[in-house]
C-alpha positions in Angstrom: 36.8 4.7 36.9 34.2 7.7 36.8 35.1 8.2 33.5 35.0 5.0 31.6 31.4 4.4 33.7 30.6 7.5 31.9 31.7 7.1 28.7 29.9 3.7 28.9 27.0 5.4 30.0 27.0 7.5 27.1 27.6 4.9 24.1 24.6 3.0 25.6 22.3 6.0 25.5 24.0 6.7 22.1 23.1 3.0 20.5 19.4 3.6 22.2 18.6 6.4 20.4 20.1 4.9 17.5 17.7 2.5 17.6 14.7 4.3 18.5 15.2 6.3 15.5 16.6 3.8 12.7 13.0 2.1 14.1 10.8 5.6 13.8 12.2 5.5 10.3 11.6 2.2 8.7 7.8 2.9 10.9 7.7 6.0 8.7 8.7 4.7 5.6 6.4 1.6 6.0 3.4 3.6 6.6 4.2 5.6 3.9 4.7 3.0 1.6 1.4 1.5 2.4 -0.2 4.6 1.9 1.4 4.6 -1.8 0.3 1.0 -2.4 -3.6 1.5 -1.3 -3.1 4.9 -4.0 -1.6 3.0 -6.6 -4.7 0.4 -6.4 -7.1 3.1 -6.0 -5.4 4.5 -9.2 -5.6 1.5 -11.1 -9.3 0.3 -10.3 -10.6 4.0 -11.4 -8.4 3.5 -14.5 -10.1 0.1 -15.5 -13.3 1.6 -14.3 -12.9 4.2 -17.1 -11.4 1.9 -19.4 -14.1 -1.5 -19.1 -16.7 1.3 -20.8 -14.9 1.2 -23.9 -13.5 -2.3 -23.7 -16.9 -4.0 -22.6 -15.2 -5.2 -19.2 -17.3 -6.6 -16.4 -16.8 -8.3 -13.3 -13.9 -11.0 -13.0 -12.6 -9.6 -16.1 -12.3 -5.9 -14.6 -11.4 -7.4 -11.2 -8.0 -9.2 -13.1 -7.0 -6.2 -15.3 -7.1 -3.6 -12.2 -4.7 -6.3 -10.6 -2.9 -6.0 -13.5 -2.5 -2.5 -14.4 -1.7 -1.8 -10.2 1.1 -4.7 -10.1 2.9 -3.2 -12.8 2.8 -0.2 -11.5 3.9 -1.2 -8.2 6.3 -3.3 -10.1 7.8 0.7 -11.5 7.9 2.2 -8.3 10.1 -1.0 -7.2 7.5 -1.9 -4.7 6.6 -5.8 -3.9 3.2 -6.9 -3.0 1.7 -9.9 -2.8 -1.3 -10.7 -5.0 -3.5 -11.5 -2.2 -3.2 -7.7 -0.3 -3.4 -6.4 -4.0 -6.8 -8.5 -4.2 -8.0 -7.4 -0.6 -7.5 -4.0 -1.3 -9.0 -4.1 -4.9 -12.0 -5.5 -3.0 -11.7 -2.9 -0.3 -11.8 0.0 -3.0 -14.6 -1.7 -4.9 -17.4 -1.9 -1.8 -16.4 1.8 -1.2 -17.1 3.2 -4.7 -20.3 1.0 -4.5 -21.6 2.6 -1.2 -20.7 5.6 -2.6 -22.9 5.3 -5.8 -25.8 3.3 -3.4 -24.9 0.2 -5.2 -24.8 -2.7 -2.9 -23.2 -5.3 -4.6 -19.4 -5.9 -4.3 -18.2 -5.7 -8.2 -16.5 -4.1 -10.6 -19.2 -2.5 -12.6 
């Protein structure tokens, strides 16, 4: 009796710690993910940033080719994101360069 209470005990505590750690995991791979997605964007807007003062880009028009150029990258790396965190984050990396240079408005330049 001891020792199926035991063994019981023991496959519990095993499937637990299964748990906890197939869940550490996918939290580690998510973050790391995310961290790859916000690099990729950050990538791509300094790309088209670079790019739009040969091209004559401005605005809207940068805005929609660093969406571009980050979802097909993404797109390689076999990563799925929705257009509107792409868009948020775009905008996100956009008013940071812009503090950075003292600019205060929120576009692609």
């Amino acid at each position: 009796m001891e020792e199926v209470l035991l063994k019981t005990i023991v496959y519990v505590a095993v499937g637990v710690v299964y748990i906890l750690v197939n869940s550490l995991l996918k939290s580690k791979k998510l973050e790391s993910e995310v961290k790859t997605i916000r690099k990729v964007i950050k990538h791509a807007v300094e790309y088209v940033e670079q790019v739009s003062k040969i091209e004559d880009l401005h605005g809207n028009q940068k805005k929609q080719y660093a969406k571009t150029v980050a979802k097909n990258m993404l797109k390689d790396l076999h990563i799925n994101v929705s257009d509107g965190i792409i868009d948020t984050i775009i905008e996100s990396m956009v008013f940071y360069m812009n503090l950075e240079k003292g600019d205060e408005s929120n576009e692609l330049e």
